[in-house]
Structure formats: structure tokens, C-alpha cells
C-alpha positions in Angstrom: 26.8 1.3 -37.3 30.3 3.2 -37.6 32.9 2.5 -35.1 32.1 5.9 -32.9 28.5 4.3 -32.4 30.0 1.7 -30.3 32.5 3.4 -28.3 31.5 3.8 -25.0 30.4 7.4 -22.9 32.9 9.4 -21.7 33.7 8.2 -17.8 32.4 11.1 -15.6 33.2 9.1 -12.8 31.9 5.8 -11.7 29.0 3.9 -11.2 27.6 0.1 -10.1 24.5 -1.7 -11.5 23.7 -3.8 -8.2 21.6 -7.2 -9.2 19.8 -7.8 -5.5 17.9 -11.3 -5.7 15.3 -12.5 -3.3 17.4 -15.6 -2.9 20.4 -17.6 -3.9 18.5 -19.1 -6.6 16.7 -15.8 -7.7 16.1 -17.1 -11.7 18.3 -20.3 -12.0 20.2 -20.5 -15.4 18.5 -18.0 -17.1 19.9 -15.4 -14.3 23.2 -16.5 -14.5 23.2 -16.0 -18.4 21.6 -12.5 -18.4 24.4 -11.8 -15.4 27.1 -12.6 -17.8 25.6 -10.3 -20.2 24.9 -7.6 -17.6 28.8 -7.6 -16.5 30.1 -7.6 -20.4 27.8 -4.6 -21.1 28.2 -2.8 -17.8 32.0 -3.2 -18.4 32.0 -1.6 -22.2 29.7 1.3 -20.7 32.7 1.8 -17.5 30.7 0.5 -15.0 30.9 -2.5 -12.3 28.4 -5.2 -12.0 28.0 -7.0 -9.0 25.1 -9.8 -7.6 24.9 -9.4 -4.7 23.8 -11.9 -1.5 19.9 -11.8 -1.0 19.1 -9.9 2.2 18.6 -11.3 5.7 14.8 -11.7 6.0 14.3 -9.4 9.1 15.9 -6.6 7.2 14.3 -7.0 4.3 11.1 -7.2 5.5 12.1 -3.8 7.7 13.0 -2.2 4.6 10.1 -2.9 2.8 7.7 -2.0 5.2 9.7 1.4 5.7 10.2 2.2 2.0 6.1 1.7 1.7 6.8 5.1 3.5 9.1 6.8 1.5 6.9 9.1 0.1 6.6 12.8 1.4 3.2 12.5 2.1 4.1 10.7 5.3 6.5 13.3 6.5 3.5 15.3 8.1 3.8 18.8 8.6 7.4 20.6 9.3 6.1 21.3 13.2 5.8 17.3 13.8 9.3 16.6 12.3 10.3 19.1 14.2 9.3 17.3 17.5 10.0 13.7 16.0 13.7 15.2 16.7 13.0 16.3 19.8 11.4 13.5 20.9 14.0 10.9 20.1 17.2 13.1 20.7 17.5 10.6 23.7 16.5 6.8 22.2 13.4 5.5 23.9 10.8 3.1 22.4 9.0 3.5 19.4 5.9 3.7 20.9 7.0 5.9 23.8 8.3 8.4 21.6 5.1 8.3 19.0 2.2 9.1 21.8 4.8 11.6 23.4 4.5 13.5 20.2 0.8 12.9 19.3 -1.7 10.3 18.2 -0.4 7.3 16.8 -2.2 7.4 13.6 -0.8 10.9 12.3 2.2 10.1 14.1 3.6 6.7 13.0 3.7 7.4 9.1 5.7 10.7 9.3 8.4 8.6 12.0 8.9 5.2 9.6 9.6 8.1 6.6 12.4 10.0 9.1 13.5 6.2 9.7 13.8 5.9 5.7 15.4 9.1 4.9 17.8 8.5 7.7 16.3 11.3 9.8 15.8 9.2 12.7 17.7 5.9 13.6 16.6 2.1 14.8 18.0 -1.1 14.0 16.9 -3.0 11.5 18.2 -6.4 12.1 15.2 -7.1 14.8 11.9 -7.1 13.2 10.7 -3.4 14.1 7.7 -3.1 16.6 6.6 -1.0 19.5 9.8 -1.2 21.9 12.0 -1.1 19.3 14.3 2.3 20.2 14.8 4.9 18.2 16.7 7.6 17.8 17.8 11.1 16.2 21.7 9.2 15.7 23.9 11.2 14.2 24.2 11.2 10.2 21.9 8.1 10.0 22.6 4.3 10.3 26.6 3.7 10.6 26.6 7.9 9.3 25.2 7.1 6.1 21.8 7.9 6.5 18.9 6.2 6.0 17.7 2.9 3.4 16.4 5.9 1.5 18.9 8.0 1.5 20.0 10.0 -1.9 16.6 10.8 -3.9 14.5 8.8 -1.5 13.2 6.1 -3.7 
């Protein structure tokens, strides 16, 4: 290998490789070993590596549940987003807001996708359920949209 093979990409800006474990002991040993690795490598390539703290359980288990949604499949048709936004312009409960708009079956899949492309708003720190409110917001959770937000995946 010649010495241009290992010189790093041209920076085009920046980027972070973000290790998320399900806990504080996520892979013992071996993890802190491959992390060391993982920084050394990101660092040659220009990048940032960072581990970061597991997520509290409630919003973890919110985010999975809404990313099983992230799909645009469960955005129903553009006349149901439509009144999604209409219907929560004003926060009110989940469930309120769902059989306002329709029947809770066609209704509830295309709502948890607006809540995970940041379309509509609730928070995610309580376990979400019926009375949870949500809302239009403005921008998304904190202005930054939704858990999905970017590509969607």
C-alpha cells in the first residue's frame, strides 16, 4: 500500500459515529476494546466518536414502538394528514384526537409516523398511551423534529 492509500478523505465537513448501548455494560471488555479502535479509526477518517449513555427506559421503549412506524405506509392517505394537523393544532389526548379524525385502526398508524417524522408532537418521557397529548408543536420536539427526523430511518 503506498502512502496516498492511507491518507484520509478529504474533510467535506463533519460527522459523529454515535455507539448507543442498551446499558452501561452493553459488551464488557470486548466493547471497550473495539471503542478504542472505533475512536482511532473515526479520528484518521476526521470524524468524532462518542459512546454515549444508554437511554432512559420509558423513552426507549417510546422510540422503539414509534420507529416500528416509520415507514410511509403508515402515513395513510395525504387527506388524513391533512386532518391529523388539524386535529391536534390545539393538544388534546391521543385518543381524543384519533376517533375525532376517524377509526382508530386506520387512524393510529398514520399519527405514531407524524409523531416519528416530527409532524406531530408528545412527550416521550411518559410511556405513551391514550391520554397522552399531542400536538402539531412547532418544528417538532424542542424545534428539531421528530426521532425520525432526516431520512426517516
Amino acid at each position: 500500500m503506498g502512502a496516498a492509500a492511507l491518507r484520509p478523505p478529504p474533510r467535506r465537513g463533519t460527522a459523529l459515529l454515535a455507539d448507543c448501548p442498551s446499558h452501561l455494560e452493553a459488551g464488557g471488555e470486548r466493547a471497550q476494546r473495539a471503542a478504542t479502535v472505533l475512536e482511532a479509526a473515526c479520528a484518521q477518517a476526521g470524524w468524532s466518536y462518542r459512546r454515549l449513555e444508554p437511554l432512559e427506559k420509558t423513552l426507549s421503549a417510546n422510540l422503539k414502538w414509534l420507529a416500528g412506524y416509520r415507514h410511509p405506509r403508515n402515513a395513510g392517505h395525504p387527506r388524513l394528514a391533512a386532518a391529523l394537523r388539524e386535529v391536534f393544532a390545539q393538544p388534546q389526548p391521543l385518543i381524543e384526537g384519533v376517533e375525532a379524525v376517524g377509526d382508530p385502526i386506520e387512524v393510529l398508524p398514520a399519527v405514531f409516523h407524524a409523531l416519528w417524522h416530527g409532524h406531530l408532537t408528545a412527550p416521550l418521557d411518559v410511556p405513551l398511551n391514550e391520554r397522552v397529548l399531542v400536538s402539531t408543536g412547532a418544528g417538532g420536539a424542542n424545534g428539531r423534529g421528530g426521532p425520525g427526523s432526516g431520512d426517516g430511518r
